[in-house]
matplotlib code that plots the C-alpha trace (Angstrom):
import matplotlib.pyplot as plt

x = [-8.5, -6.1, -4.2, -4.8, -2.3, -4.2, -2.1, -2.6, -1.5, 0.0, -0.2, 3.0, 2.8, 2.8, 1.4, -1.9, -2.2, -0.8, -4.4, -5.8, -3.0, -3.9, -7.5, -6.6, -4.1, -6.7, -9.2, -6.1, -6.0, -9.7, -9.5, -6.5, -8.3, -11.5, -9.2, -7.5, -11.3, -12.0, -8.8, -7.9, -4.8, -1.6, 0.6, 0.3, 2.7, 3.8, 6.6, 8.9, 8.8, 10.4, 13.4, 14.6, 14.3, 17.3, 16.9, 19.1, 19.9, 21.3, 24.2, 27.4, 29.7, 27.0, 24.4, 23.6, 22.7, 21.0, 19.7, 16.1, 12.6, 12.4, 9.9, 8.8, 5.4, 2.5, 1.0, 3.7, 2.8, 2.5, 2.0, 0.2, -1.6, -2.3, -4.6, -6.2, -9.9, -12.0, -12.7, -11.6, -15.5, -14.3, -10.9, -12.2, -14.7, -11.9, -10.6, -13.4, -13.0, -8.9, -9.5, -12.0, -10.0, -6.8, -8.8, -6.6, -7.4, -5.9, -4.9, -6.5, -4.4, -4.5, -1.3, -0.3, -1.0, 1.7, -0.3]
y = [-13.3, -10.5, -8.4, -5.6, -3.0, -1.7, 1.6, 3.0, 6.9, 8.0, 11.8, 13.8, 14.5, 13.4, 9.5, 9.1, 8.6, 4.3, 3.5, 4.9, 2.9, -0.2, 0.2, 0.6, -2.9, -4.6, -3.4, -4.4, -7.9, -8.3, -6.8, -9.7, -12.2, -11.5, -11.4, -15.0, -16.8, -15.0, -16.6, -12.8, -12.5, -12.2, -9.7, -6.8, -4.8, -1.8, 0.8, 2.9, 6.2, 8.2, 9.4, 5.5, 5.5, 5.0, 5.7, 3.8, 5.0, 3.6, 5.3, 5.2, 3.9, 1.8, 2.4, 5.9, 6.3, 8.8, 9.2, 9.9, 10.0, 10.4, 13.1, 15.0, 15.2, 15.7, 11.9, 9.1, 5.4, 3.9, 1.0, -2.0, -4.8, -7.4, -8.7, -11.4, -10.2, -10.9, -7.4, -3.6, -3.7, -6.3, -4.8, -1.0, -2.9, -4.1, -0.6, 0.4, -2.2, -1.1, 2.2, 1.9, -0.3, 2.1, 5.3, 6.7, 6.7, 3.7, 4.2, 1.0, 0.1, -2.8, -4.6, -4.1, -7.5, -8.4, -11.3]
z = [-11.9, -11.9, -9.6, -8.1, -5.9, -2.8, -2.2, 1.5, 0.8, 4.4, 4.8, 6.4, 9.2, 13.3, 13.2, 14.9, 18.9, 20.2, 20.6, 17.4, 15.9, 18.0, 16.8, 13.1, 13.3, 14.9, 11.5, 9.0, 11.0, 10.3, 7.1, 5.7, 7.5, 4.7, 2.1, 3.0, 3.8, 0.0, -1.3, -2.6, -0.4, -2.1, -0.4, 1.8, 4.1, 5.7, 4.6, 6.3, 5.9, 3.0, 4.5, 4.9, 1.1, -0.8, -5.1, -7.2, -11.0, -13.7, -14.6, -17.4, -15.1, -12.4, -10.2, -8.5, -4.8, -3.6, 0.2, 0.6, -1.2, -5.3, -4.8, -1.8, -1.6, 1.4, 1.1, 0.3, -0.2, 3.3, 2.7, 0.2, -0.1, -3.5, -4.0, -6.8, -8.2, -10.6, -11.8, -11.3, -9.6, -6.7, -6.6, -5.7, -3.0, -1.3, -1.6, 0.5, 3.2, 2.9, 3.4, 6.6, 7.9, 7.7, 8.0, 4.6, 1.2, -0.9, -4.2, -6.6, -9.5, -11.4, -12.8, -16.2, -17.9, -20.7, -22.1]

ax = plt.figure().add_subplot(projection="3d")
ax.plot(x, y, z, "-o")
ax.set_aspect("equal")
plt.show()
């Protein structure tokens, strides 16, 4: 098995109406619940937005802080999931269940594997 990054790629913008939110937690819920009875739950979780970000640099003389996103852009990673599959095949079908369950497109990426 190998691991996969489910990427849930938020657009700018005003967040969707409470109940449309309520409806898509409800559809993550049922969604991690499928991935735990398949034993491919690893990880998943929400971010803050960008603008809680905080970059840190290496630098000559220690780290550099700097408030705010790396990069502005109009979609920002919103949050993630990983997950354990056998195959870029299984990992980009639980794409598809992640990304009706969330309504937004989900970036599928595998890990880089150092063995």
């Amino acid at each position: 098995m190998s691991h996969y990054l489910l990427g849930v790629m938020q657009p700018e913008g005003t967040p969707p109406a409470p109940e449309v939110l309520a409806e898509i937690g409800t559809n993550l819920d049922a969604f991690h619940a499928e991935l735990r009875a398949a034993s491919a739950w690893v990880f998943a979780g929400g971010l803050d937005s960008p603008a809680t970000a905080t970059v840190v640099r290496a630098g000559d003389s220690g780290p550099l802080l700097t408030d705010g996103p790396y990069i502005e852009t109009k979609e920002y990673l919103g949050g993630l999931c990983i997950i354990d599959a056998p195959d870029l095949d299984a990992a980009l079908a639980w794409g598809a269940k992640a990304a009706a369950a969330t309504t937004l497109p989900i970036e599928v990426r595998p890990f880089f594997d150092r063995g």
